[in-house]
C-alpha positions in Angstrom: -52.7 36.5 -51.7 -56.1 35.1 -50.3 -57.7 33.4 -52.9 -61.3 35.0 -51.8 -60.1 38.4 -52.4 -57.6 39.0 -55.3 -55.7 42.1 -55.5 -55.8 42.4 -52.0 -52.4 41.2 -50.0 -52.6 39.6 -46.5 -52.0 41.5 -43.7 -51.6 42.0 -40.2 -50.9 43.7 -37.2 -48.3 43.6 -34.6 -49.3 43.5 -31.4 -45.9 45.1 -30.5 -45.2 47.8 -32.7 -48.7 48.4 -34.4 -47.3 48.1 -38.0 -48.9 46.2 -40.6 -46.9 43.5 -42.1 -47.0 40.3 -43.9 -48.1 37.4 -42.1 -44.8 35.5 -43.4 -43.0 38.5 -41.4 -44.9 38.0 -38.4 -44.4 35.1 -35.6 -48.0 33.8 -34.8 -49.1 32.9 -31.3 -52.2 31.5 -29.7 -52.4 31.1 -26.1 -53.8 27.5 -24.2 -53.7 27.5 -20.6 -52.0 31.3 -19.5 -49.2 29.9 -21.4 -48.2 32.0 -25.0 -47.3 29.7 -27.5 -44.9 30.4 -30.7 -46.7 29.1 -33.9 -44.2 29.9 -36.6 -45.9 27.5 -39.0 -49.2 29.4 -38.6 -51.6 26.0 -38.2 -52.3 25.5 -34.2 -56.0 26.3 -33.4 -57.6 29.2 -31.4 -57.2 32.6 -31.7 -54.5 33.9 -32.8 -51.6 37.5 -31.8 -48.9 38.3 -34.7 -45.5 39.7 -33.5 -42.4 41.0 -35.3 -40.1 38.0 -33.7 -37.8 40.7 -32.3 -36.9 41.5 -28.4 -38.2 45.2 -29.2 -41.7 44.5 -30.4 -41.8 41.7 -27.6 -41.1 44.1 -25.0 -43.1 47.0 -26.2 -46.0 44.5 -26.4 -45.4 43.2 -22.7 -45.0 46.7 -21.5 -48.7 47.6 -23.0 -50.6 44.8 -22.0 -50.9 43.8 -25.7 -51.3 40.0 -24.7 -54.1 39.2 -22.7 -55.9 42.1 -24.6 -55.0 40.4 -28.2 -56.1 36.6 -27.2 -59.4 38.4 -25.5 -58.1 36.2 -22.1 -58.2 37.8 -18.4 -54.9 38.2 -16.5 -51.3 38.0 -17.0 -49.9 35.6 -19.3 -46.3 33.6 -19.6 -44.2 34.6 -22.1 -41.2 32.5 -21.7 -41.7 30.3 -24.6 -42.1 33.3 -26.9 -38.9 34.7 -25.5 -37.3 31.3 -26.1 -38.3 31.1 -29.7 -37.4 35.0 -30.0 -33.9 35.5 -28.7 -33.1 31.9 -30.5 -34.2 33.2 -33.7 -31.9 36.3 -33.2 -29.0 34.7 -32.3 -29.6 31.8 -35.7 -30.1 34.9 -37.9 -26.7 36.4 -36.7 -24.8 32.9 -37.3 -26.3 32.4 -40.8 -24.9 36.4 -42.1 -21.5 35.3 -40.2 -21.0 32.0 -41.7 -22.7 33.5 -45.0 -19.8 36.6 -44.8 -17.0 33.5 -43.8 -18.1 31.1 -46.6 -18.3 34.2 -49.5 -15.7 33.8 -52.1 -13.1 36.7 -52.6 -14.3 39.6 -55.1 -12.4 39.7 -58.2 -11.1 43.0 -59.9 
């Protein structure tokens, strides 16, 4: 919770999807030189775009224009980075419930 506002969670707003979430949820980005950059830890400066870190909300944002409109900046911008930090963050989360399921011990009647 902010501590200037209690009671009141934080939220934002994917740029993809539109749906309100927790920032902890959300994959931060700020954008420096046409370049989108993942901030997962939520401290580089400038302004910053949440996204659910998901190839879905990605492409739906990409496919409206969300980016250039949510850092206020003219043109197109690269995304490659954010697709880096995307697909390896799917593929990690797929290893962990494998090696999680693997590592379980055996239920017990």
């Amino acid at each position: 919770m902010d501590p200037g506002r209690p009671g009141k969670p934080r939220e934002r707003t994917c740029i993809g999807c539109r749906k309100r979430s927790s920032p902890v949820d959300l994959l931060r980005m700020t954008v420096s030189g046409g370049l989108v950059l993942p901030d997962p830890d939520h401290r580089a400066p400038g302004r910053g775009a949440h996204l659910h870190p998901v190839a879905e909300c990605l492409d739906l944002a990409e496919r409206r224009k969300a980016f250039p409109r949510a850092f206020r900046v003219p043109g197109p911008l690269d995304l490659k980075l954010v697709r880096e930090h995307v697909a390896q963050r799917s593929e990690g989360s797929t290893a962990v419930e494998v090696t999680k399921a693997a590592t379980r011990p055996p239920a017990t009647v």
